[in-house]
Each structure stands twice: as structure tokens, then as C-alpha cells.
C-alpha positions in Angstrom: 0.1 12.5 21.7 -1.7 9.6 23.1 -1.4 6.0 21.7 -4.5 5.1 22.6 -6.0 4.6 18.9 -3.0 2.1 18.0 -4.2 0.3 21.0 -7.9 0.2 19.3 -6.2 -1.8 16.2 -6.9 -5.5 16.3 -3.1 -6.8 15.4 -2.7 -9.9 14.1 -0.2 -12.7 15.8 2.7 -11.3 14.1 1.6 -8.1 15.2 0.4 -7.1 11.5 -2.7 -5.0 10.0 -3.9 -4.9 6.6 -4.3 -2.2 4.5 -6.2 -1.1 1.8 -4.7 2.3 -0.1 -7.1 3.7 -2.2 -7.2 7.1 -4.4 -9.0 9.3 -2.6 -10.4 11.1 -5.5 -11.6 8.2 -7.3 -12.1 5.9 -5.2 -9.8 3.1 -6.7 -8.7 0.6 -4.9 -4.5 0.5 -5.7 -3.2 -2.0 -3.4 -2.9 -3.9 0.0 -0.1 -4.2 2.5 0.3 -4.7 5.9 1.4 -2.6 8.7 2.9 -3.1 12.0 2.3 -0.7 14.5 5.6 1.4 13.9 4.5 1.5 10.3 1.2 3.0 11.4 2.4 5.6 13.5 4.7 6.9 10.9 2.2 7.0 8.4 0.4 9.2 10.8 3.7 11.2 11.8 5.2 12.0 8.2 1.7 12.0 6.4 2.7 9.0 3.7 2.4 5.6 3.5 4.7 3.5 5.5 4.1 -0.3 5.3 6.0 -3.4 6.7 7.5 -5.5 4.2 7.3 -9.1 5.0 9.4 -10.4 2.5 12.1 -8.4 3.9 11.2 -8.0 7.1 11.7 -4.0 7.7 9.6 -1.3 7.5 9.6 0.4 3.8 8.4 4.0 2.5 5.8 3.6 -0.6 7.9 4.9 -3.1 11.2 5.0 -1.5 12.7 3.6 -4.9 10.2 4.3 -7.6 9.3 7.3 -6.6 5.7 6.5 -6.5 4.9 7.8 -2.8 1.4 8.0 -1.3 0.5 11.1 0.5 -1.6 10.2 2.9 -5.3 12.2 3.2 -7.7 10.5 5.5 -6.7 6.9 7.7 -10.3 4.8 9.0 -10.6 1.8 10.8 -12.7 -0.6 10.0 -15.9 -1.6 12.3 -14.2 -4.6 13.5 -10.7 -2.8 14.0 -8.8 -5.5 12.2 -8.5 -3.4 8.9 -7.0 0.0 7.9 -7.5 2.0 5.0 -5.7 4.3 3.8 -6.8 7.3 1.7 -4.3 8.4 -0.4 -2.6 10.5 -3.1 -0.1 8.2 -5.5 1.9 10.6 -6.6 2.8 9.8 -10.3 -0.1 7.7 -10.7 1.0 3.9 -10.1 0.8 2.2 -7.0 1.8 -1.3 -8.6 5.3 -2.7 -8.5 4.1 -4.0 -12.4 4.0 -0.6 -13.7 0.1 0.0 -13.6 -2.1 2.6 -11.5 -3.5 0.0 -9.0 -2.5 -4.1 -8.5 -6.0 -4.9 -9.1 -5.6 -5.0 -12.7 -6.4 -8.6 -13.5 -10.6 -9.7 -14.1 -11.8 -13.3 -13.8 -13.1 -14.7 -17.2 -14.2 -17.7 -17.0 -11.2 -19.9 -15.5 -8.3 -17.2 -16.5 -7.3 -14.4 -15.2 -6.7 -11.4 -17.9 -4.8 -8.4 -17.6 -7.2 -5.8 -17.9 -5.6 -2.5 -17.0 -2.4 -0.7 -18.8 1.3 -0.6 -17.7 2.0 3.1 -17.0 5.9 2.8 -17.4 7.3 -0.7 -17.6 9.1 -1.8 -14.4 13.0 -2.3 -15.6 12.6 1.7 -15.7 11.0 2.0 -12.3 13.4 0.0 -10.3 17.4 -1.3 -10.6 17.8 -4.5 -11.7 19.5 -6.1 -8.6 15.9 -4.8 -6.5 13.2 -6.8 -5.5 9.8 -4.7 -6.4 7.5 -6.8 -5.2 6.6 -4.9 -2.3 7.5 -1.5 -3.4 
């Protein structure tokens, strides 16, 4: 197969893309990561999300310890080629390392953020103790 659509991404200086999963039923937004271009391939090759972790600077499987993986459906590029999204399946319904469906679950009122959206299944049941969910 030819590489030539990873050559049409726009990659940052660190060799990074962004990218958006969102339900592809409903249209949710559930989170943002970035990809490198290994990530992005594999997404393509194994049909789930596979992001690059910056924090821990290796490529990580959505859901490789909670269990949460996305399935991938549809990948676009944006019309600038500097943004990926990802249309996705989260398979058991959260995408957040905080135990809710999507990490867009805080609304602006007024100078505060508030928690607006429900934990699913709190997090010290989701990962070990001695982890570090914040990507996952």
C-alpha cells in the first residue's frame, strides 16, 4: 500500500498530529490526542485507535489497560491537513481517563469550570494504582 496519504498530513515539528475521536453515532466529541505517523498507520492497519503518548513518549493502544478501545470507523483529514479525526466506536462507553463518556465534560459558568457530565465507573476500578491514566 502506498504512503502517499501520510505524506498529505501536515506534522508538526515534533512530528505530531492532533486528533479528535468522536462517536460516530452521536456525534460526541470524546477526546483529543496526538498521533505520530507510526500511530497513524496502525490505526489504519489494526482498525483502532493508536495514539502517541507524550508524557511517556511511546506509542499506546486506547484501551490497552482500561479496556476502553476505540474501533475505528471512518478517519478524515482536515482541509488544511494539520488535523485528523477519528470516527470511532468506544467500546464500553468512556473515552476519559476520569471515568466519564467523553473528556469534555466540564462547561464554563461564569469564571468556573463545572463538571457537567457523570463518572461512568470511577477510575481506581479502571486502572492499577501504580498507572498513570492520564493518557489512557
Amino acid at each position: 500500500m502506498s504512503e502517499l496519504w501520510l505524506d498529505q498530513v501536515k506534522w508538526n515539528n515534533d512530528g505530531l498530529v492532533p486528533a479528535i475521536a468522536q462517536d460516530h453515532k452521536s456525534g460526541h466529541i470524546l477526546m483529543v490526542a496526538w498521533m505520530n505517523r507510526e500511530a497513524l498507520q496502525l490505526t489504519v492497519q489494526e482498525q483502532r485507535s493508536i495514539y502517541w503518548s507524550r508524557s511517556r513518549q511511546k506509542l499506546w493502544r486506547k484501551g490497552e489497560e482500561s479496556g476502553h478501545v476505540q474501533q475505528l470507523h471512518e478517519i478524515r483529514l482536515d482541509c488544511d491537513g494539520d488535523v485528523i479525526l477519528l470516527q470511532v466506536e468506544q467500546l464500553g462507553g468512556i473515552a476519559c481517563h476520569t471515568g466519564r463518556e467523553s473528556c469534555f465534560y466540564s462547561v464554563l459558568d461564569g469564571a468556573h469550570w463545572i463538571p457537567v457530565d457523570p463518572v461512568l465507573k470511577e477510575p481506581g476500578s479502571i486502572y492499577k494504582k501504580t498507572e498513570n491514566p492520564a493518557d489512557e
